[in-house]
PAGU-360865 format. One record per residue: x, y negated, z of N, C-alpha, C in turn; residue number from 1. Coordinates in nm, 2 decimals, m for minus. Layout:
<pts>
{{X, Y, Z}, {X, Y, Z}, {X, Y, Z}, NUM} ...
</pts>
This chain:
<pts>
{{1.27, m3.09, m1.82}, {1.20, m3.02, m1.93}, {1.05, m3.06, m1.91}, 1} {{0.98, m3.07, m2.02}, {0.82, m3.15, m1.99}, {0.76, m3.00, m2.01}, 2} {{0.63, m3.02, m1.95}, {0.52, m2.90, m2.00}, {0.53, m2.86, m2.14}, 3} {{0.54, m2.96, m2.24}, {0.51, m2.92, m2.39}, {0.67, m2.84, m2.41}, 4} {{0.77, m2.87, m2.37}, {0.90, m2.80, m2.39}, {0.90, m2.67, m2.34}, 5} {{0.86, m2.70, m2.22}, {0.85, m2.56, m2.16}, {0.75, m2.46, m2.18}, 6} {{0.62, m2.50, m2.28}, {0.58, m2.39, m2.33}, {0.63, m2.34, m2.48}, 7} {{0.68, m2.47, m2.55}, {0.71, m2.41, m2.69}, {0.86, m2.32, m2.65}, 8} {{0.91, m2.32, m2.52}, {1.02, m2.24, m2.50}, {0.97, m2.11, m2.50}, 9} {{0.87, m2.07, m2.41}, {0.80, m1.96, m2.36}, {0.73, m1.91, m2.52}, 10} {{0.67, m1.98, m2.59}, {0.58, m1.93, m2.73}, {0.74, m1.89, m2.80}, 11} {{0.86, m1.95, m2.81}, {0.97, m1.88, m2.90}, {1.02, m1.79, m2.83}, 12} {{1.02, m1.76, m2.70}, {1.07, m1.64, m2.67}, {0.98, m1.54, m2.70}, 13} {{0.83, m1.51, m2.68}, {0.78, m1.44, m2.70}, {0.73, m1.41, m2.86}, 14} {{0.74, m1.50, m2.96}, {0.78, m1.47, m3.09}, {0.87, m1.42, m3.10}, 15} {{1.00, m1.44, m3.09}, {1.12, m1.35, m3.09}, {1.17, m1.24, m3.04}, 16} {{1.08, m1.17, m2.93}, {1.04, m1.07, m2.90}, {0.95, m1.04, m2.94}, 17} {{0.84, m1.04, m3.00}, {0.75, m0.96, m3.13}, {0.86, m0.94, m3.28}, 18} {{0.92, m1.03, m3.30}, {0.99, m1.02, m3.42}, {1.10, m0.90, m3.39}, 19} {{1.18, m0.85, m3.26}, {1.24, m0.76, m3.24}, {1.40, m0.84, m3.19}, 20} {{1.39, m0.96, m3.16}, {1.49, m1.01, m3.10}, {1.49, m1.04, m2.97}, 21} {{1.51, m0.90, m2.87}, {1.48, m0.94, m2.76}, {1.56, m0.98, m2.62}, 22} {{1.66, m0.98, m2.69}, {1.79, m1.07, m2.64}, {1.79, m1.22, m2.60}, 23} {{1.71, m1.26, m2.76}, {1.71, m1.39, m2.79}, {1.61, m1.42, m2.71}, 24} {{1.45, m1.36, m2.67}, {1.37, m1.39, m2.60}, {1.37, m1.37, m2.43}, 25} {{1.51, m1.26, m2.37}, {1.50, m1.26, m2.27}, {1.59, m1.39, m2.24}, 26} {{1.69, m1.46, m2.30}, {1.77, m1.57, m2.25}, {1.63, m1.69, m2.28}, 27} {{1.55, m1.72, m2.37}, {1.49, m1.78, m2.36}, {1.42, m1.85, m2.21}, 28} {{1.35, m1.68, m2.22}, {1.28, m1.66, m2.09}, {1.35, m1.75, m1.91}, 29} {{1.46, m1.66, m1.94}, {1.56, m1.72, m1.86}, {1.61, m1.85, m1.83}, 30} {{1.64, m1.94, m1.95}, {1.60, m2.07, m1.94}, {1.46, m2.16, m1.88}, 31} {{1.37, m2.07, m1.91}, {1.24, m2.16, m1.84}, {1.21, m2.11, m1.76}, 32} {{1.26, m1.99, m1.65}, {1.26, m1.97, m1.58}, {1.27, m2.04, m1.44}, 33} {{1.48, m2.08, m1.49}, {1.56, m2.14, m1.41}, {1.48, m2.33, m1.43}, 34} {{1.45, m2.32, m1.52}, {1.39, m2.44, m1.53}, {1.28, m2.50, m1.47}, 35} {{1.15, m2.40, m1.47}, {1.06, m2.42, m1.41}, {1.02, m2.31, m1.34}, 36} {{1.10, m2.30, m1.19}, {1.06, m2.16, m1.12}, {0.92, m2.16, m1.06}, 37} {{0.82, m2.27, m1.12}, {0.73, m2.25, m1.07}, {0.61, m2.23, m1.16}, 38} {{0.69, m2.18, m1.30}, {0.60, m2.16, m1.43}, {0.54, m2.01, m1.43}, 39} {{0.42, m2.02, m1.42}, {0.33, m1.91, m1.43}, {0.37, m1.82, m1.52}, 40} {{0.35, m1.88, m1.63}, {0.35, m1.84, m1.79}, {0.46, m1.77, m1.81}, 41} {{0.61, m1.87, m1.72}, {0.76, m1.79, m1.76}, {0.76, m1.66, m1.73}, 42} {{0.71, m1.72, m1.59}, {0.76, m1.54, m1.53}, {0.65, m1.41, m1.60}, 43} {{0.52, m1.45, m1.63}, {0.44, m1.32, m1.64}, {0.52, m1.27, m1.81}, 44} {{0.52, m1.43, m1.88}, {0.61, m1.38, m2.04}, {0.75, m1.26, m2.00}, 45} {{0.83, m1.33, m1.95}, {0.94, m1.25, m1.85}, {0.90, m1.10, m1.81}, 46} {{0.77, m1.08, m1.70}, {0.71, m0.97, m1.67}, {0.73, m0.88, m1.82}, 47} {{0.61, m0.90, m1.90}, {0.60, m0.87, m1.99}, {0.70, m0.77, m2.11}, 48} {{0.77, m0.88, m2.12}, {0.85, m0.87, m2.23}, {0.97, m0.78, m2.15}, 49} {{0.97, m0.74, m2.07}, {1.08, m0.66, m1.95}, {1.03, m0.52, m1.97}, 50} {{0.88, m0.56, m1.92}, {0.83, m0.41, m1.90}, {0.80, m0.35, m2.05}, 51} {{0.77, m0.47, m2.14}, {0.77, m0.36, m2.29}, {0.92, m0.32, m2.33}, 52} {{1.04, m0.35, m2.28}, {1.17, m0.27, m2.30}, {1.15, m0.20, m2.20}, 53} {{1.13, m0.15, m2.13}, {1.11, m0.02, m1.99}, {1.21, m0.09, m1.88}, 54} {{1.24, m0.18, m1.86}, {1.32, m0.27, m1.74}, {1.24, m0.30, m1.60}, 55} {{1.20, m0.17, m1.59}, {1.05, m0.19, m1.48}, {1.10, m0.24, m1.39}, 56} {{1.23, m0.24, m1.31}, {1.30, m0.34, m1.21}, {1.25, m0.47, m1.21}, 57} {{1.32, m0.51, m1.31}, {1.33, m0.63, m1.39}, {1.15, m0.71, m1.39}, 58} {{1.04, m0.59, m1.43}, {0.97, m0.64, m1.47}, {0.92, m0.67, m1.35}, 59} {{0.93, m0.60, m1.29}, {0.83, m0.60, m1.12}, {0.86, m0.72, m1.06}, 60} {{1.01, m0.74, m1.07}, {1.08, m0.89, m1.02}, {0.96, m1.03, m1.06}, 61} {{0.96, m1.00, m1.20}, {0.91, m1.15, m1.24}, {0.79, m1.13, m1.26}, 62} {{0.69, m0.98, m1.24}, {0.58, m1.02, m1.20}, {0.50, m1.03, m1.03}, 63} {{0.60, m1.02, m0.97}, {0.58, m1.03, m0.84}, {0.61, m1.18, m0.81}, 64} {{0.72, m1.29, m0.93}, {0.67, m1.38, m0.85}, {0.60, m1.46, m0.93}, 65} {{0.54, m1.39, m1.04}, {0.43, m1.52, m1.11}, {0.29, m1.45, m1.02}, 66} {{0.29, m1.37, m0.97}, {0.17, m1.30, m0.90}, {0.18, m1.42, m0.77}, 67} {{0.28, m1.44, m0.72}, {0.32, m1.52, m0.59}, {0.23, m1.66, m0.58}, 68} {{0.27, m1.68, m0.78}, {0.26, m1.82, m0.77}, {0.10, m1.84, m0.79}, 69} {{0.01, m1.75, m0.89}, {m0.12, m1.71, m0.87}, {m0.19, m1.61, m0.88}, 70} {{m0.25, m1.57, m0.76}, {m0.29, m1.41, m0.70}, {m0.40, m1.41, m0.80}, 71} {{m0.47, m1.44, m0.82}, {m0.62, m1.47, m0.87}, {m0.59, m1.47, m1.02}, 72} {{m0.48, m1.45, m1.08}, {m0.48, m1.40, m1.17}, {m0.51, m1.24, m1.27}, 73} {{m0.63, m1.24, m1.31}, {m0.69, m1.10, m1.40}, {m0.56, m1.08, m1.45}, 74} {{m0.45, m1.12, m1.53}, {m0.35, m1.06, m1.66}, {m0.25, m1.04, m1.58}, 75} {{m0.19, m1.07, m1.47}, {m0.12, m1.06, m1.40}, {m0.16, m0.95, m1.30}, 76} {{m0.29, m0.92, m1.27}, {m0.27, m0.82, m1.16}, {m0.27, m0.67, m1.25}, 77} {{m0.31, m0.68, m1.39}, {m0.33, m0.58, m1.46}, {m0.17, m0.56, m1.48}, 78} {{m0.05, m0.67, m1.54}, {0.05, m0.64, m1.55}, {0.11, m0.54, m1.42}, 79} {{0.07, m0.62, m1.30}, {0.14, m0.49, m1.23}, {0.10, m0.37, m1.16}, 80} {{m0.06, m0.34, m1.23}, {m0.09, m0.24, m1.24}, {m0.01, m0.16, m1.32}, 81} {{0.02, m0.19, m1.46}, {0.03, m0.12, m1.56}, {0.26, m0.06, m1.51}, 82} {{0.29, m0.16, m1.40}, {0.47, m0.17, m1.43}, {0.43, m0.02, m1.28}, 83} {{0.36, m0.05, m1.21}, {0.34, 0.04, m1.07}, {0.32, 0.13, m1.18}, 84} {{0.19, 0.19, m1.25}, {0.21, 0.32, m1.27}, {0.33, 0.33, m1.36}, 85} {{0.36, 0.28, m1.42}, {0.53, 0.36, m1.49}, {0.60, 0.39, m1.39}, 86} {{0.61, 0.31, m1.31}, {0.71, 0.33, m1.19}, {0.66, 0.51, m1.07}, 87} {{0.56, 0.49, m1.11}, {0.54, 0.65, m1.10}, {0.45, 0.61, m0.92}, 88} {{0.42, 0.50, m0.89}, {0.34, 0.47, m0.74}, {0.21, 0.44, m0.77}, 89} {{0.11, 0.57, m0.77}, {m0.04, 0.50, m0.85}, {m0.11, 0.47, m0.69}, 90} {{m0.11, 0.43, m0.61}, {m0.16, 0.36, m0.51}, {m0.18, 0.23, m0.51}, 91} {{m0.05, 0.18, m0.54}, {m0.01, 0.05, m0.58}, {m0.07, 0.04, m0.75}, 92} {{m0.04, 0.11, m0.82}, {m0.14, 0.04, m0.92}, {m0.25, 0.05, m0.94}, 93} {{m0.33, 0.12, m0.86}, {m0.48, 0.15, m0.82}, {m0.52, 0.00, m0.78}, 94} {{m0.42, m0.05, m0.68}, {m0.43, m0.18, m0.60}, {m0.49, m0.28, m0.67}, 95} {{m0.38, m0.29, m0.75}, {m0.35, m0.40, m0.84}, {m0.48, m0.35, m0.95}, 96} {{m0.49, m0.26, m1.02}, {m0.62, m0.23, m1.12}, {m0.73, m0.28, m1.02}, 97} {{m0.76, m0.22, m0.94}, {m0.88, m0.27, m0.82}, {m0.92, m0.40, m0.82}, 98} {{m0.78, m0.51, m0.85}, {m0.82, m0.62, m0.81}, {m0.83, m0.69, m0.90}, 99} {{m0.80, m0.66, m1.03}, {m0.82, m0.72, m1.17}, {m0.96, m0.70, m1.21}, 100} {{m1.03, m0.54, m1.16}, {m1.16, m0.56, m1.21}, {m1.24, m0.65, m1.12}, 101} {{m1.19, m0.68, m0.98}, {m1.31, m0.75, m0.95}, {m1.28, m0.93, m1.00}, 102} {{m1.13, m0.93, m1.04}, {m1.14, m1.08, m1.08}, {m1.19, m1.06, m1.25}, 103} {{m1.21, m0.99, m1.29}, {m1.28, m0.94, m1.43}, {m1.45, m0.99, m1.41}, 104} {{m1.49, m0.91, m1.30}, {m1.64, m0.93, m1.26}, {m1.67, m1.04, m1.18}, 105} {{m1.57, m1.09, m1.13}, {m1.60, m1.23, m1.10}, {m1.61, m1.35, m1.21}, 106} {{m1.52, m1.34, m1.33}, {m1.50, m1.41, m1.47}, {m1.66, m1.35, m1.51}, 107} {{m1.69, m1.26, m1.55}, {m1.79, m1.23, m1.59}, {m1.94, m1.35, m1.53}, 108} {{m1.95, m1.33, m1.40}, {m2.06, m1.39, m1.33}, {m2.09, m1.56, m1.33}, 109} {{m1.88, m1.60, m1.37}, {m1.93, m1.73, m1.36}, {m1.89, m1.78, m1.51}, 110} {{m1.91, m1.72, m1.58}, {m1.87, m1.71, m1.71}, {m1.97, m1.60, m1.81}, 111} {{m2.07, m1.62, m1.79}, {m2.17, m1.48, m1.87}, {m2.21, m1.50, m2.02}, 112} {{m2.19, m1.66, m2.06}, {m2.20, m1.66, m2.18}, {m2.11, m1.65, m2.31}, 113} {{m1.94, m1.62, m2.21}, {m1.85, m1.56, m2.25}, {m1.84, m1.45, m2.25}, 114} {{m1.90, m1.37, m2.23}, {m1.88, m1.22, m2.22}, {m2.01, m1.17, m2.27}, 115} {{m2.11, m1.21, m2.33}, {m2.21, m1.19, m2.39}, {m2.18, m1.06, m2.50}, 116} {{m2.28, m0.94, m2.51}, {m2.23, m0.83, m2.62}, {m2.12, m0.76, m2.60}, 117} {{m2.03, m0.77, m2.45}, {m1.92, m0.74, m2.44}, {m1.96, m0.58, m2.38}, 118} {{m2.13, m0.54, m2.38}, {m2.10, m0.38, m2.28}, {m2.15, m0.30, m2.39}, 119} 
</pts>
């Protein structure tokens, strides 16, 4: 599967879960998963689309290992801030919030003309 396949996989799953087919978008998922277990994008889409059905197991799974594959991700550490507190462990999503704001404020400092008007 090339990059370009394996993201138009990942954009129709996650269209087809906004549309309300989320069957169709978790086997999607699944496919680019098993395909590219080293796809950032699969697993946080995966994350995602888990924890918006309440599959917090599920979701923790695939954001623990797109977190694996990059720590230093802001959207990812917020995702498993947001799956820890449902899960009812606000330590762990303290953690994980804690560490999104500082890669937030790190984005901010080396990036300031993007975030211009933003306070």
């Amino acid at each position: 599967m090339t990059d370009d396949d394996l993201q138009t996989l990942i954009d129709d799953a996650t269209f087809d879960h906004a549309m309300g087919d989320s069957d169709a978008a978790l086997a999607k998922l699944a496919r680019a998963t098993e395909a590219a277990p080293a796809s950032f994008a699969a697993w946080h889409a995966l994350a995602e689309v888990n924890f918006q059905l309440r599959r917090l197991d599920a979701a923790l799974v695939a954001a623990e290992r797109a977190h694996a594959l990059r720590a230093d991700d802001l959207f990812i550490n917020t995702t498993l801030s947001r799956i820890w507190m449902e899960r009812g462990d606000k330590a762990m999503a303290e953690k994980f919030g804690a560490q999104a704001k500082i890669l937030g404020w790190k984005d901010q400092l080396q990036n300031p003309s993007a975030h211009q008007g933003g306070l």
